[in-house]
C-alpha positions in Angstrom: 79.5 93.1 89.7 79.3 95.0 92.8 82.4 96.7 94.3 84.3 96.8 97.7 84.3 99.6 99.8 84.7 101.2 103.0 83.2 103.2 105.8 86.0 105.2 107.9 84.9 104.9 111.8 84.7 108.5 113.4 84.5 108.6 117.0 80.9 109.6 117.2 79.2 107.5 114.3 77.3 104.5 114.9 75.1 102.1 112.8 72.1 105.4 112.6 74.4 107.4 110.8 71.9 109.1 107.9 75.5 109.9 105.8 76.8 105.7 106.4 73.1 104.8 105.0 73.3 106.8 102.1 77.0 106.1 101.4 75.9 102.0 101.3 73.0 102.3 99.4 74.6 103.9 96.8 76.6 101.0 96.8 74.2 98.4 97.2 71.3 99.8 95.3 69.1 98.0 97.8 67.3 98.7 101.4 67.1 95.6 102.3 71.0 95.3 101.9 72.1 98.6 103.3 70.0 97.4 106.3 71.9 94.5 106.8 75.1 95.9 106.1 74.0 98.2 109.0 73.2 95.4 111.4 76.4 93.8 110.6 78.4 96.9 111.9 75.6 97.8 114.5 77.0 94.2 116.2 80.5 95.1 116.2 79.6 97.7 118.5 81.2 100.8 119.6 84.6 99.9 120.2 87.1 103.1 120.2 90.1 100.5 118.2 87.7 100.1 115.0 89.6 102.6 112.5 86.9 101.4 109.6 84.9 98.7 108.0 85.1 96.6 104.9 82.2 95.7 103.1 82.9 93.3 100.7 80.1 91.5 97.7 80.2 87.7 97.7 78.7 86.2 94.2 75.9 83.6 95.5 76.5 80.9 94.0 74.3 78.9 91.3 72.5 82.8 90.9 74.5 84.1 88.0 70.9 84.9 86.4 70.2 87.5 88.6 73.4 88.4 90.1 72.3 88.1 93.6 75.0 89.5 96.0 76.0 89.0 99.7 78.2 91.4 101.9 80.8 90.2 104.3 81.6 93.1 106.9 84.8 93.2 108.8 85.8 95.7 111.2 89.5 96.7 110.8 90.8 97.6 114.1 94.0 100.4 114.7 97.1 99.0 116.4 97.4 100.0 119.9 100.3 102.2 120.5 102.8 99.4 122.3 102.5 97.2 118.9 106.4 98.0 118.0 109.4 99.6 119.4 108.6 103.9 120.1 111.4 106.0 119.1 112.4 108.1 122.4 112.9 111.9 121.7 116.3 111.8 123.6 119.9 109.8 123.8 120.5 106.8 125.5 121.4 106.6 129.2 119.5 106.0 132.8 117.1 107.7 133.9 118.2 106.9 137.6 120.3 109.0 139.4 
């Protein structure tokens, strides 16, 4: 059966990404799959929080035969930077005077 996997996000790629295509077909084994996959992340768009994607085979079922496999895609998105409490550098105290 066909394994997940991942595609880290770097600030510059996109769906065209030769490397990305190569990377999913080699995981697919299919064109017509790596295409989708890329349309899938193509509509998540560009957005500067996606860290990476998941691309993840879902067994059709009633195909067993000929192991026909779907991919999900989910885009896994960083945590902005006021998620939890930041550590200050200094003591406690005011800052007024």
């Amino acid at each position: 059966m066909a394994q997940s996997f991942s595609l880290a996000r770097a600030p510059h790629a996109d769906g065209e990404d030769p490397a990305w295509r190569a990377i999913i077909r080699s995981q697919t084994g299919s064109d017509a799959e790596t295409d989708s996959i890329l349309r899938s992340i193509a509509r998540f768009g560009n957005g500067a929080g996606i860290q990476r994607y998941e691309i993840t085979p879902v067994e059709r079922r009633g195909q067993r035969a000929s192991r026909s496999v779907t991919w999900t895609v989910s885009a896994v998105r960083q945590e902005p930077w006021t998620a939890g409490p930041t550590p200050m550098p200094f003591g406690g105290g005011s800052a007024r005077r």
